[in-house]
N, C-alpha and C positions, 0 to 999 in steps of 0.2 A: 696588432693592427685593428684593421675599423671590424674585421670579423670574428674579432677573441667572441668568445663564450662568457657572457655573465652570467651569474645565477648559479643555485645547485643545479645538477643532472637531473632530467626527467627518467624517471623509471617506468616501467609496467607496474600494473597496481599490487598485481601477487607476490611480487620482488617485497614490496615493503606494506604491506596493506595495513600498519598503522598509523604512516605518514602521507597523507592524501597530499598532504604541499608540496609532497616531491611524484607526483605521479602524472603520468601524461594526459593533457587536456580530456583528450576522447575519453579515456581509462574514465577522470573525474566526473567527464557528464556524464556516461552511461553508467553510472554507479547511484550517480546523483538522482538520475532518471528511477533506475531502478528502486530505490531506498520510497520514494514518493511515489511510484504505485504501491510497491505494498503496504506503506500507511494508510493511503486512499481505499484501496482495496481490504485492509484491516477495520478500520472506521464504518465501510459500507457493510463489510460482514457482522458486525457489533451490533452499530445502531440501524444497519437500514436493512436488516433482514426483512423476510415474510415472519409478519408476527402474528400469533394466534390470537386473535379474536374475533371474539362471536358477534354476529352477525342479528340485529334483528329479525330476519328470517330465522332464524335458526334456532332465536326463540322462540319466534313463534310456532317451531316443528315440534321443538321438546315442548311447547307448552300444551298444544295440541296431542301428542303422545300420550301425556300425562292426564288430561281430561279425559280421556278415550279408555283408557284402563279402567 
């Protein structure tokens, strides 16, 4: 009838978690969601850390230290 089933079965994504094309929509965007922060968040930890550098002040502490000795 007009309500057969096309397509394969939709599964939960644990069921088969190497075939995403058979896994149910929500399963695929929350998964999808997920995978994309932690790139985002991987990326940010890499390159956009707090990174050590000095500070013209900071020369000019050590430089001042160093003439004062």
């Amino acid at each position: 009838g007009a309500a057969d089933h096309h397509g394969s079965t939709k599964v939960n994504m644990w069921q088969e978690p190497l075939n995403p094309g058979n896994w149910k929509e929500e399963h695929f965007v929350l998964t999808s969601l997920a995978m994309w922060g932690a790139i985002i968040y991987g990326g940010l930890k890499v390159f956009g850390g707090k990174k050590e550098v000095k500070t013209e002040l900071a020369d000019v502490v050590e430089l001042t230290a160093v003439m004062l000795s």
